[in-house]
C-alpha positions as CSV (number, residue, x, y, z in Angstrom):
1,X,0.0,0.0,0.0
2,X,1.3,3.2,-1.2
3,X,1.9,5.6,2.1
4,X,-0.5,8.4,2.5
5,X,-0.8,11.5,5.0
6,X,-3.9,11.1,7.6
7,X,-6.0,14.5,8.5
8,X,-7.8,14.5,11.8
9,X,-10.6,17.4,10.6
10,X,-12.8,19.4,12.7
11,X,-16.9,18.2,11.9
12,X,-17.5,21.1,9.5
13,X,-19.8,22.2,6.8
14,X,-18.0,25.3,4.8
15,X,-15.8,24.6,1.4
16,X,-12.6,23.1,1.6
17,X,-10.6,24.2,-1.7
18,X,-7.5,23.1,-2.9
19,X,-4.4,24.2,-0.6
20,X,-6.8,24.1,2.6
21,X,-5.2,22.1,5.2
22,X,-8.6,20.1,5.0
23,X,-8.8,19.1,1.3
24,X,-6.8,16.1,0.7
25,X,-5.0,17.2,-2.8
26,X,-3.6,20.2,-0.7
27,X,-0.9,17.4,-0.3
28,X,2.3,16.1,-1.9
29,X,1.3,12.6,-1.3
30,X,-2.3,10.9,-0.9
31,X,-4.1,12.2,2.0
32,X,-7.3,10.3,3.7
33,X,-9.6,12.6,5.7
34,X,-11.3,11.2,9.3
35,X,-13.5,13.8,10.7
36,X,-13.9,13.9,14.6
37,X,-17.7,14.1,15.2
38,X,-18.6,17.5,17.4
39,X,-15.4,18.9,17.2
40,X,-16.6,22.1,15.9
41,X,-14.7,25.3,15.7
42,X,-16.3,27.1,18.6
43,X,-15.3,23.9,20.4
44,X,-11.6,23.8,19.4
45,X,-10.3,27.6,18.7
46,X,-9.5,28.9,22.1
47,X,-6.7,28.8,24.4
48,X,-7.1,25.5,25.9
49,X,-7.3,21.7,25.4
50,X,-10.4,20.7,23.7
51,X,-12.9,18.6,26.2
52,X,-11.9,15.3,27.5
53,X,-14.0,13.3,25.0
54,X,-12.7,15.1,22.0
55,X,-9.2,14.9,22.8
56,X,-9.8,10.9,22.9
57,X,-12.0,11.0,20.2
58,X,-9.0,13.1,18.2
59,X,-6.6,10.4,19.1
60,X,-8.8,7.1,18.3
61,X,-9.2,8.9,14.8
62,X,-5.1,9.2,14.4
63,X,-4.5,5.4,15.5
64,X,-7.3,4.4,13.2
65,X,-5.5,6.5,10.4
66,X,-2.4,5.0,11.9
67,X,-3.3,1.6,11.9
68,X,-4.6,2.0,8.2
69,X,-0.9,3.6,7.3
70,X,-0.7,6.4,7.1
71,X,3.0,7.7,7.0
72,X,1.9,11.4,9.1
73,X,-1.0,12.7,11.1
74,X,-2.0,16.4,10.3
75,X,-5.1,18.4,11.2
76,X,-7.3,20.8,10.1
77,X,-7.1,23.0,12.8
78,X,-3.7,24.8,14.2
79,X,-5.0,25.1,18.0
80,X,-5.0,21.1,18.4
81,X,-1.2,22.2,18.8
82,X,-2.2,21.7,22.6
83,X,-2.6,17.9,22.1
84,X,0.1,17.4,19.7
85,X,2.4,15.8,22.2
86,X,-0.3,13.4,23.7
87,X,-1.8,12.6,20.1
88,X,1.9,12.0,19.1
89,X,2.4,9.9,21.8
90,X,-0.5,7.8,21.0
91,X,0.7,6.7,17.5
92,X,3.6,5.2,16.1
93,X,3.8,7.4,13.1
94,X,4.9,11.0,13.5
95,X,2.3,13.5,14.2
96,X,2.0,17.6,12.8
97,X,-1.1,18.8,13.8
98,X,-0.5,22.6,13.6
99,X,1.5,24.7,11.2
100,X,2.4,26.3,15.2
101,X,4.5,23.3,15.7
102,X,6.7,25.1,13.2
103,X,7.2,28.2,15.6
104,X,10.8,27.0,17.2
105,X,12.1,26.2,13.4
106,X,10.8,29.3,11.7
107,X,12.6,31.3,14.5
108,X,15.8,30.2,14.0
109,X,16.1,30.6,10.4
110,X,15.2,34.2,10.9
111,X,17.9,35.0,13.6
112,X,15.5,34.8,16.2
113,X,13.6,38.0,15.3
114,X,9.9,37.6,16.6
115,X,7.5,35.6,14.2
116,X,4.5,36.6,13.2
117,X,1.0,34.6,13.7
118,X,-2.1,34.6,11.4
119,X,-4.6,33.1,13.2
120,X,-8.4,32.7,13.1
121,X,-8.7,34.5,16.1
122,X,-6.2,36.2,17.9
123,X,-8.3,36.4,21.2
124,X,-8.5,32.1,21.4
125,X,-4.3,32.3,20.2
126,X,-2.8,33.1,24.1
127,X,0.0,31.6,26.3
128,X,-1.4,28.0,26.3
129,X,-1.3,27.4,22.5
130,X,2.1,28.9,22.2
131,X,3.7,27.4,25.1
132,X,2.7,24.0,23.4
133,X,4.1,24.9,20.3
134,X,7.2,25.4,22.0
135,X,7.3,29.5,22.2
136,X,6.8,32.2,23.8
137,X,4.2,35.5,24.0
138,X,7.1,37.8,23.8
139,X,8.5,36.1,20.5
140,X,6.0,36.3,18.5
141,X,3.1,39.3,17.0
142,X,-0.3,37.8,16.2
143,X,-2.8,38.9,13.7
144,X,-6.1,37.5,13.7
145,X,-8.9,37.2,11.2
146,X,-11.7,37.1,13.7
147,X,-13.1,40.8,12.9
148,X,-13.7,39.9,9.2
149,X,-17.8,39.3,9.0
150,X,-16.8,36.9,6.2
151,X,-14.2,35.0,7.6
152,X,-15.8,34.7,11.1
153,X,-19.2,33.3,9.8
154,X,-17.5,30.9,7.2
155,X,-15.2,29.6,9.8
156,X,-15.8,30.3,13.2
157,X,-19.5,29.6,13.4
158,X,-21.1,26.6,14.8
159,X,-21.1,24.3,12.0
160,X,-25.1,25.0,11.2
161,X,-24.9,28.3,11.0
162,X,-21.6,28.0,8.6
163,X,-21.5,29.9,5.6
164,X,-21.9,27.0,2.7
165,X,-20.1,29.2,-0.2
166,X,-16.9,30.2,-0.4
167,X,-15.5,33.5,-2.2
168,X,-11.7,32.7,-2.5
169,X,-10.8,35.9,-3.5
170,X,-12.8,37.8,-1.0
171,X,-10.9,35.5,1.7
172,X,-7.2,36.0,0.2
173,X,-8.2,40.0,0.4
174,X,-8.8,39.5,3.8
175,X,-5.7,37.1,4.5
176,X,-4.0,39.8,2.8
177,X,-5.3,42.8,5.0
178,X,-4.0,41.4,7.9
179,X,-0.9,40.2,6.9
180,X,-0.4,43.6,5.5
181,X,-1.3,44.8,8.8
182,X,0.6,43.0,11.1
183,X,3.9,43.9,9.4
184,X,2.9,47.6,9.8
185,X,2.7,47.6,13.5
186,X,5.6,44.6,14.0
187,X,8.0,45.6,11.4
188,X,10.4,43.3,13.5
189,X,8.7,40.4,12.1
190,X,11.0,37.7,10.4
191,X,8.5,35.4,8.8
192,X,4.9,34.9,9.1
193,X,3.7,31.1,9.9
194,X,-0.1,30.2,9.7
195,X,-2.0,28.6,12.2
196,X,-5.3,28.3,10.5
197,X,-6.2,25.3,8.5
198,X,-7.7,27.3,5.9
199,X,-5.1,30.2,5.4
200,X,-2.6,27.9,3.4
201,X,-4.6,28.7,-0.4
202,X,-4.0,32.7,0.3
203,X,-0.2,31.6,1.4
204,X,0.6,33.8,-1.8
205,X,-0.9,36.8,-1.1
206,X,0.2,36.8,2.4
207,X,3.5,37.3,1.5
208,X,3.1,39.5,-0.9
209,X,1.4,41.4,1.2
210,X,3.7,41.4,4.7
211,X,7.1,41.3,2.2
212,X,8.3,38.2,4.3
213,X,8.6,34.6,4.2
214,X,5.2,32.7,5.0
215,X,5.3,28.9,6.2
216,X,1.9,26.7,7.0
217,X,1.5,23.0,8.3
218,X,1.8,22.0,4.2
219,X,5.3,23.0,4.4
220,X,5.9,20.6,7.8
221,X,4.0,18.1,5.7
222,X,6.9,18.1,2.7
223,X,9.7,17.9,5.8
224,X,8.0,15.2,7.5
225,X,6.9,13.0,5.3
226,X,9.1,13.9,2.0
227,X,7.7,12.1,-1.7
């Protein structure tokens, strides 16, 4: 059996186009998809674990992907980077389940100049999630997209009240704003790395945008688990 990459996603209802962390030909090699049942974004984006019962249910998914053989675990969703360690743990395979688990790397090849976050929601993004991802508050500027009416009901709603349509250019304008925006008040910035899933298809026009280096859980996906 060929290898492929398994994606633990969040139980969702919006689009999921090509370079989304969700969509399976976002990869470089074949990629399965096993949604966790009630693990919806209001249930998952904050500063915290997720409940008991989703955390187990997040890691029977991965040793079922596992077990199937799959050659990495990834996720939809960047703040599962707070159960990366005990989801890794849980598998014999290894396990990238946020484009935040890139945070210590993307540091150092930027001389240790603060990185800068695009997040859903800057608000949910604090000291928990970071700390887990193996940084710190002080090392890094965060820009989220939480204000934008468009992004927030596609993506941040509970999943029946999620918008069903997707506008990909109206999204990378928005990517784009906030990139643009971040650099302007952290001009310190070295790089930008994504933590939302569904950021990587503007990846483009976030750089050109903030004029810096951008890096997403695809790119820890070609490390990991090279073709």
């Amino acid at each position: 059996m060929p290898p492929f990459i398994g994606i633990l996603s969040l139980d969702t209802r919006f689009p999921r186009i090509p370079g989304d962390a969700g969509h399976p030909d976002s990869y470089h090699l074949p990629a399965r998809l096993r949604v966790v049942p009630g693990a919806g974004s209001p249930e998952i984006v904050r500063d915290g674990r997720p409940a008991p019962e989703l955390v187990a249910a997040f890691r029977t998914a991965a040793q079922a992907l596992a077990a199937d053989g799959a050659c990495l675990i990834t996720s939809t969703c960047g703040f599962l980077v707070t159960v990366q360690e005990e989801i890794a743990r849980a598998v014999p395979v290894p396990v990238l389940l946020s484009g935040l688990s890139l945070l210590p790397v993307v540091a150092r090849m930027t001389g240790a100049r603060p990185v800068g976050i695009l997040t859903a929601s800057a608000p949910a993004l604090g000291p928990a999630a970071i700390a887990a991802a193996g940084g710190r508050m002080e090392d890094v500027r965060i820009a989220g997209l939480e204000q934008d009416p468009v992004f927030a009901a596609t993506f941040l709603a509970p999943k029946e009240r999620q918008a069903e349509q997707l506008d990909p250019a109206r999204m990378a304008a928005a990517a784009a704003g906030a990139a643009r925006d971040l650099v302007a008040r952290a001009a310190e910035c070295g790089a930008i790395l994504i933590e939302c899933g569904n950021l990587p298809p503007y990846a483009g026009a976030i750089a050109a945008a903030a004029g810096r280096p951008v890096f997403s859980i695809l790119d820890g996906a070609r490390l990991v688990a090279p073709a």
